[in-house]
LUMMI-245490 format. One record per residue (C-alpha): residue in one letter; x, y, z. Coordinates in nm, 3 decimals, padded with zeros to 5 digits, always signed. Each point is the difference from the previous one (the first is absolute). Layout:
N
{node "A"; {X; Y; Z}}
...
***
This chain:
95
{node "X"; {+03.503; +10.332; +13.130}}
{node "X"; {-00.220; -00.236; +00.198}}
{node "X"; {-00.156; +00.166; +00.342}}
{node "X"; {-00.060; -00.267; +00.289}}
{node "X"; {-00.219; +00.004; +00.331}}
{node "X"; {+00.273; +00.157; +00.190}}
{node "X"; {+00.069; +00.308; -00.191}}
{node "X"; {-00.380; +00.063; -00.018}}
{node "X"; {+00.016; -00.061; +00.355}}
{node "X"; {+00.286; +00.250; +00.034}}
{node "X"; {-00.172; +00.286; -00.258}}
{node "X"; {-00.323; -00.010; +00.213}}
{node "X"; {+00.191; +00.069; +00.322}}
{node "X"; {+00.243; +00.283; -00.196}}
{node "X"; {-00.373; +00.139; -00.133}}
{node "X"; {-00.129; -00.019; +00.356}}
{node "X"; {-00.283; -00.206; -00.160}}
{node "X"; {-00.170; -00.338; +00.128}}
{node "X"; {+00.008; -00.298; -00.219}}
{node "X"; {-00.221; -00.295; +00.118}}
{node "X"; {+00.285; -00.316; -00.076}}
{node "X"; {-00.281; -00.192; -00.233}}
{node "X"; {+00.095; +00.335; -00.226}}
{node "X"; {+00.322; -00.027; -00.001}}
{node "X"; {+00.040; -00.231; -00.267}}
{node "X"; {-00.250; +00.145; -00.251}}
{node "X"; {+00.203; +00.317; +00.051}}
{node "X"; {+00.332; -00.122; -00.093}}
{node "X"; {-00.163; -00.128; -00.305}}
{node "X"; {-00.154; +00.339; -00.067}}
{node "X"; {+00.374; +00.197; +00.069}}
{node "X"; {+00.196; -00.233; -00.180}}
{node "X"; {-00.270; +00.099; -00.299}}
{node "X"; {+00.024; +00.330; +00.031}}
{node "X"; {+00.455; -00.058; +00.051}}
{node "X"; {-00.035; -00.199; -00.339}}
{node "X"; {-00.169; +00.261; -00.176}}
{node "X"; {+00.232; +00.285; +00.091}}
{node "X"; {+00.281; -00.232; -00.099}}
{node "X"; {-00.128; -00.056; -00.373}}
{node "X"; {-00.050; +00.437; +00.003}}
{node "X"; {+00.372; +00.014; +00.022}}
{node "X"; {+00.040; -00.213; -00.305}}
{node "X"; {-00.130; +00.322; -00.209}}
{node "X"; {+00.264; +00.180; -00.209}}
{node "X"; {-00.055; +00.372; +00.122}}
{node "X"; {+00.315; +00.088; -00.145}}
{node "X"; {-00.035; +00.342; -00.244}}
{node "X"; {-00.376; +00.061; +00.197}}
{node "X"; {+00.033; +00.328; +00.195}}
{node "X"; {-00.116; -00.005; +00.356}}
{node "X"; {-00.381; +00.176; +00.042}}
{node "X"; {-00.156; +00.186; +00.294}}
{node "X"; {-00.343; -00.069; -00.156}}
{node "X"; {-00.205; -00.197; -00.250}}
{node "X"; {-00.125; +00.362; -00.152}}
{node "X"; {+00.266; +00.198; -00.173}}
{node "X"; {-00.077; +00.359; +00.123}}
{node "X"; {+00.211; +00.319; +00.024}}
{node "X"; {+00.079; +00.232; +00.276}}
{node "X"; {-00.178; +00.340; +00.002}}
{node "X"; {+00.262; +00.245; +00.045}}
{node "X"; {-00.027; +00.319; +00.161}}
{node "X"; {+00.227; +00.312; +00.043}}
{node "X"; {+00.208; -00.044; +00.341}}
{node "X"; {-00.025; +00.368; +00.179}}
{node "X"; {+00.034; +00.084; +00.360}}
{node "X"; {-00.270; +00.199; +00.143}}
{node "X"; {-00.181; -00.011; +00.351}}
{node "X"; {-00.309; -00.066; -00.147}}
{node "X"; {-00.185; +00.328; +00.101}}
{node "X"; {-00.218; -00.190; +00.261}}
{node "X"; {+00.234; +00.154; +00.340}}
{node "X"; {-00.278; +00.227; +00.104}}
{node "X"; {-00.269; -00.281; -00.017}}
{node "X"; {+00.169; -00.273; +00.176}}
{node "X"; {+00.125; +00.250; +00.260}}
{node "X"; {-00.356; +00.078; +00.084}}
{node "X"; {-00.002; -00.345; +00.223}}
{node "X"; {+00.338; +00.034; +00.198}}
{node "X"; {-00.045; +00.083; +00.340}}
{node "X"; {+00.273; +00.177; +00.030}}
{node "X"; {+00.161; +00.185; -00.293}}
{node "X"; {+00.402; +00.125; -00.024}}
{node "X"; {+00.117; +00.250; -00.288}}
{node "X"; {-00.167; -00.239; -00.260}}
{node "X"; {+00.008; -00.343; +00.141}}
{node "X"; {-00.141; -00.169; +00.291}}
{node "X"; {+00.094; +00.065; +00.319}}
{node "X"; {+00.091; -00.305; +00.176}}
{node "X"; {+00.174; -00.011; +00.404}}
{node "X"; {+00.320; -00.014; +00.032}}
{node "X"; {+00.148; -00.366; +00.050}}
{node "X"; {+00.342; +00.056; +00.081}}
{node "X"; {+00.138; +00.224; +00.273}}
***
Protein backbone atom coordinates (compact mmCIF):
# COMPACT_ATOMS: atom_id res chain seq x y z
CA UNK A 1 0.00 0.00 0.00
CA UNK A 2 1.56 3.22 -1.25
CA UNK A 3 0.71 6.49 1.09
CA UNK A 4 0.60 9.90 -0.97
CA UNK A 5 0.80 13.71 0.10
CA UNK A 6 -2.83 13.84 0.67
CA UNK A 7 -3.38 11.16 3.14
CA UNK A 8 -0.34 12.48 5.12
CA UNK A 9 -2.01 15.66 4.73
CA UNK A 10 -5.26 14.15 6.01
CA UNK A 11 -3.45 11.97 9.13
CA UNK A 12 -1.78 15.23 10.37
CA UNK A 13 -5.10 17.07 10.51
CA UNK A 14 -7.00 13.66 12.12
CA UNK A 15 -3.69 13.77 14.69
CA UNK A 16 -4.28 17.48 15.22
CA UNK A 17 -0.57 17.76 14.25
CA UNK A 18 1.21 20.39 11.84
CA UNK A 19 3.08 19.14 8.90
CA UNK A 20 5.20 21.80 7.05
CA UNK A 21 4.14 20.65 3.02
CA UNK A 22 8.16 20.26 2.13
CA UNK A 23 7.47 17.10 4.74
CA UNK A 24 4.90 15.78 3.29
CA UNK A 25 6.53 13.81 0.83
CA UNK A 26 9.38 12.35 2.93
CA UNK A 27 6.53 11.20 5.15
CA UNK A 28 4.59 9.25 2.74
CA UNK A 29 7.78 7.57 1.95
CA UNK A 30 8.38 6.86 5.62
CA UNK A 31 4.38 5.41 6.11
CA UNK A 32 4.31 3.54 3.10
CA UNK A 33 7.69 1.85 4.82
CA UNK A 34 6.37 1.25 7.82
CA UNK A 35 2.54 -0.11 5.63
CA UNK A 36 5.04 -2.46 3.69
CA UNK A 37 6.52 -3.89 6.62
CA UNK A 38 3.32 -4.74 8.46
CA UNK A 39 2.16 -6.27 5.21
CA UNK A 40 5.19 -8.85 4.92
CA UNK A 41 4.29 -9.63 9.15
CA UNK A 42 1.08 -11.05 7.92
CA UNK A 43 2.84 -13.39 5.60
CA UNK A 44 3.97 -15.42 8.93
CA UNK A 45 2.27 -18.79 9.49
CA UNK A 46 1.05 -18.36 13.22
CA UNK A 47 -1.12 -21.17 12.78
CA UNK A 48 -0.66 -23.94 15.91
CA UNK A 49 1.32 -20.76 18.00
CA UNK A 50 -0.86 -19.97 21.04
CA UNK A 51 -1.60 -16.35 21.66
CA UNK A 52 0.82 -14.76 24.73
CA UNK A 53 0.15 -11.96 27.23
CA UNK A 54 3.94 -11.70 27.74
CA UNK A 55 7.41 -12.54 26.51
CA UNK A 56 8.11 -14.18 30.22
CA UNK A 57 6.16 -17.29 30.96
CA UNK A 58 5.14 -16.72 34.66
CA UNK A 59 2.35 -18.15 36.86
CA UNK A 60 -0.31 -16.61 38.90
CA UNK A 61 0.15 -16.62 42.70
CA UNK A 62 -2.96 -17.92 44.04
CA UNK A 63 -4.45 -17.14 47.20
CA UNK A 64 -7.45 -18.46 49.28
CA UNK A 65 -10.67 -16.26 48.34
CA UNK A 66 -12.41 -15.45 51.95
CA UNK A 67 -14.68 -12.64 52.85
CA UNK A 68 -13.72 -10.70 55.79
CA UNK A 69 -13.88 -6.83 56.58
CA UNK A 70 -10.43 -6.65 57.02
CA UNK A 71 -10.35 -5.73 60.80
CA UNK A 72 -9.25 -2.08 60.02
CA UNK A 73 -13.28 -0.47 60.81
CA UNK A 74 -12.15 1.10 64.01
CA UNK A 75 -9.02 2.75 62.39
CA UNK A 76 -10.45 4.20 59.35
CA UNK A 77 -13.48 5.36 61.37
CA UNK A 78 -11.18 7.44 63.47
CA UNK A 79 -11.21 10.20 60.42
CA UNK A 80 -15.06 10.40 59.63
CA UNK A 81 -16.56 13.37 60.78
CA UNK A 82 -19.48 12.06 61.44
CA UNK A 83 -19.95 8.38 62.36
CA UNK A 84 -23.52 6.17 62.02
CA UNK A 85 -23.84 2.57 63.72
CA UNK A 86 -20.50 1.56 61.95
CA UNK A 87 -20.24 3.56 58.83
CA UNK A 88 -19.97 7.09 57.97
CA UNK A 89 -22.48 9.33 58.44
CA UNK A 90 -23.18 11.19 55.39
CA UNK A 91 -26.53 14.00 54.92
CA UNK A 92 -29.29 12.95 53.63
CA UNK A 93 -29.67 13.60 49.72
CA UNK A 94 -33.05 12.72 49.03
CA UNK A 95 -36.16 14.00 50.78
Amino acid sequence: MSIDRATVAKIAHLARIKVPEAEQDHLAGELSKILAFVEQLSEVDTEGVAPMSSAVATTLRWRPDQVDDGGTREAILVNAPDRAEGFFGVPKVIE
